[in-house]
N, C-alpha and C positions, 0 to 999 in steps of 0.2 A: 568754099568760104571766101568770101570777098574780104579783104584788109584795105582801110582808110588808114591815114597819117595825117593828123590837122595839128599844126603846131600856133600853141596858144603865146599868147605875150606878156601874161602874166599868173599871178597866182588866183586872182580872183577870176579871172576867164577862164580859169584849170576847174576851179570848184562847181562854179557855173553846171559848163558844158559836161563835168563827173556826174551832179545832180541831175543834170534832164536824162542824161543816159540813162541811168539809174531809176528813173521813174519811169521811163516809155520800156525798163524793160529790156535793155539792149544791152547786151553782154559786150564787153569791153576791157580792152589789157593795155596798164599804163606801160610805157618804157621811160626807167629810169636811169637809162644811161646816158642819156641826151650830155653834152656839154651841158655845164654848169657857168653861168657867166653872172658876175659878182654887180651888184644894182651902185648906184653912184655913191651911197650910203655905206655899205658895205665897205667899199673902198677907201670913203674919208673916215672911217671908224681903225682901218688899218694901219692907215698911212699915221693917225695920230698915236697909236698904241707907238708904231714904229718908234716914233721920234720921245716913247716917256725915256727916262734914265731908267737903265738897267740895275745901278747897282740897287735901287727901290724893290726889284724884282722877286715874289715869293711864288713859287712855283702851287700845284691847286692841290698837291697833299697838304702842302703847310698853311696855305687856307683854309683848308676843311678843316685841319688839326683845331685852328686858331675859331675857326665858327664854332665846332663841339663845344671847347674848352667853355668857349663864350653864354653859348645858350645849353649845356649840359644834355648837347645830344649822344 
């Protein structure tokens, strides 16, 4: 058995290149342990969460509590 490694640049080049596989038929095993590297977005989503006030802060039990309550799930 022969092993290729083609490393894609993004998420739509992943789907792409999955889909032709996938039709011509060609057996194929993702690896997902590759490094994970955060897009420039991801980043400025972080960096502004960083900087909210804390004492604002409700952790995601007491969100969910506070959605139930809200819409009676």
């Amino acid at each position: 058995m022969t092993q290729i490694t083609i490393q894609l640049k993004d998420k739509e080049e992943e789907t792409f290149v999955e889909t032709f596989l996938k039709k011509m038929k060609i057996r194929f095993e993702k690896n997902e342990d590759d490094d994970f590297e955060l897009t420039d977005e991801m980043k400025r989503v972080i960096d502004e969460a960083l900087k909210e006030d804390r004492s604002q802060f409700r952790d995601a039990f007491e969100s969910l509590e506070e959605v139930s309550k809200k819409h009676g799930i």
